[in-house]
N, C-alpha and C positions, 0 to 999 in steps of 0.2 A: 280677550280671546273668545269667550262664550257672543260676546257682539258679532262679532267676525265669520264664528263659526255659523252662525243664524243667516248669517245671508250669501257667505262664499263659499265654494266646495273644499277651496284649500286657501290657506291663510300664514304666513308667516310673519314672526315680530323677532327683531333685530332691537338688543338694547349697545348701548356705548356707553360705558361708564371709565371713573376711575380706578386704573390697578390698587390701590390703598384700599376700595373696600367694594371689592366685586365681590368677598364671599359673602352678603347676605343675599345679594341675588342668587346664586345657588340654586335655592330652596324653588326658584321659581322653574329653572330648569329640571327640575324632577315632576313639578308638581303641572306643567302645562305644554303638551305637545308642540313640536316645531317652534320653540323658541330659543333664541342663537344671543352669547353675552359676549361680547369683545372688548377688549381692557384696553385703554390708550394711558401715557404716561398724562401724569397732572397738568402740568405743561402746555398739554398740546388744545389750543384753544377748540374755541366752539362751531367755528369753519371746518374743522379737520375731520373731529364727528360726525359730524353731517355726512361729507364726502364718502367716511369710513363707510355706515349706516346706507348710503345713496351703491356703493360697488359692490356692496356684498349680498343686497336685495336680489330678489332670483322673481318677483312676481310681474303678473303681467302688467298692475296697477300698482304702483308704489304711494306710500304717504310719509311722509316726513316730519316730525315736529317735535316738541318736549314735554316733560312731564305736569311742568305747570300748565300748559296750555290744554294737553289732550282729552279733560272730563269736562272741558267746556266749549268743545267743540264735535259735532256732527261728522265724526269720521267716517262712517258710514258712506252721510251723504255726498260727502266730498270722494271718496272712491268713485264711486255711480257717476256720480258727474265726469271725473278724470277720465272714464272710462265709456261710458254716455258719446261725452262732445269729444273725445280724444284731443284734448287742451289740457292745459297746466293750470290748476286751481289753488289759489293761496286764498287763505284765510284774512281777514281784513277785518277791524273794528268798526261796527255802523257808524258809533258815538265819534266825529272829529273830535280830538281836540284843538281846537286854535291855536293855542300858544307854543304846543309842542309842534305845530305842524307850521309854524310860524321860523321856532327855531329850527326847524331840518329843515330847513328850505335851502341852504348851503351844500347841504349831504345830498338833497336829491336834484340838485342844480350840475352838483360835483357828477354823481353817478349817470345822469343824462349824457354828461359830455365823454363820459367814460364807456357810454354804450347799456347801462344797465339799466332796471325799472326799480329805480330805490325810491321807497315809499318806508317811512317808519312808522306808519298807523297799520301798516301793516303785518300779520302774527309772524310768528316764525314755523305755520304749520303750512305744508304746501305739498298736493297731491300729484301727479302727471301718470300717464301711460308707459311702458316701458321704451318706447319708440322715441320720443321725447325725450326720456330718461334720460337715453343713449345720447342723442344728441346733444343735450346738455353738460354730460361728463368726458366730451369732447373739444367743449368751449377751451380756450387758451386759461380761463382762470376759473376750473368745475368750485373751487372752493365758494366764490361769490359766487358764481350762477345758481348755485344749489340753493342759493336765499333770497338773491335779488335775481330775478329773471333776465336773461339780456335782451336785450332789441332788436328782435328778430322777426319778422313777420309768417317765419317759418313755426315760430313757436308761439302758438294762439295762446293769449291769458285769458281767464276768468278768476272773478274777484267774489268769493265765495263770507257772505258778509256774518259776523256774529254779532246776537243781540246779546247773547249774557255778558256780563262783564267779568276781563281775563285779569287773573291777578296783574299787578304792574311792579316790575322788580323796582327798586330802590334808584337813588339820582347814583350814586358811588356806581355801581352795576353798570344802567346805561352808558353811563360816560366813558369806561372803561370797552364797553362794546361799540360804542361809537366813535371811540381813537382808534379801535383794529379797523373798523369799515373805513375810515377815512386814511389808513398807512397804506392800507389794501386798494381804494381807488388810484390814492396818487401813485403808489408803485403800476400799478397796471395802465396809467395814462401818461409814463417817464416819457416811450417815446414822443407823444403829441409832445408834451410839453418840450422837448427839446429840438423837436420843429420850431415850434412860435417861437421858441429864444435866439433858435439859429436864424430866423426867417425876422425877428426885431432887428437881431445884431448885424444881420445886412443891409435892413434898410436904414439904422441909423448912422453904417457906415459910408452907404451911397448920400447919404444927408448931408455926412462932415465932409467929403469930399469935393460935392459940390456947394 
């Protein structure tokens, strides 16, 4: 808040947590102006958050991201810029890794043919203008747009790179996060795929016929 306050004239911060134990946040809503706490049931995955946190934002420049990620990242600079280049700026690891980037090559093969810009080097911290916002939480699926940008040319990216290095959750964690992105691609590409199946099963029909 004192960051925020130093360079914006007004500044608001939206937390999302779980109803089991929002009351130690409390203490924070007393203790720092224009901060807003909203409870979601345990349940409710880490898409839904986001979206919460993305509709309830009232600023011109919105930023999005988590706890583990936001003391190691220039949110600052990343406002400025959203707001600068009126583009959507996600945060991104300089450091490839190869092997992880090796193995999502499936995820972001999957997410290309689904329309979206899935990258998993890249954070889950991502800034935009309000204008953009809007248009994003219009997308047919705001859940994943909110994280994976779609492929729009309407909606300019920039790739807002960090040198520090971000905690990395656990293999159990990701694998769990990346069976929801990949239930979430394939339900949002049923109808394609039921083209190609319907569009095989004719032509293997005109095949056996003739």
């Amino acid at each position: 808040a004192q960051r925020l306050d130093s360079h914006f004239r007004f500044r608001e911060i939206i937390l999302v947590v779980d109803e089991n134990g929002y009351e130690c946040y409390l203490p924070l809503v007393e203790q720092i102006a224009d901060i807003r706490v909203f409870t979601t049931r345990q349940n409710n995955n880490y898409y839904i958050r986001r979206l919460i946190a993305a509709e309830e934002a009232i600023g011109d420049v919105v930023i999005i991201g988590s706890f583990d990620e936001i003391t190691h990242i220039d949110f600052i600079q990343m406002l400025e810029q959203a707001g600068v280049q009126n583009a959507i700026v996600i945060a991104t690891r300089s450091d490839r890794h190869s092997l992880r980037s090796w193995l999502s090559t499936p995820i972001i093969a999957l997410g290309r043919a689904a329309g979206f810009k899935v990258n998993l080097n890249n954070l889950q911290t991502i800034a935009m203008p309000r204008s953009l916002l809007n248009q994003v939480l219009l997308h047919s699926d705001p859940e994943l747009a909110l994280r994976f940008p779609p492929r729009d040319p309407r909606l300019p990216l920039i790739y807002f790179y960090v040198d520090s290095s971000v905690p990395f959750k656990g293999v159990f964690y990701q694998f769990k996060r990346r069976v929801q992105l990949i239930q979430k691609l394939l339900v949002y590409m049923a109808p394609i795929l039921l083209m190609i199946v319907s569009l095989s099963s004719t032509v293997l029909m005109l095949l056996g016929l003739s």
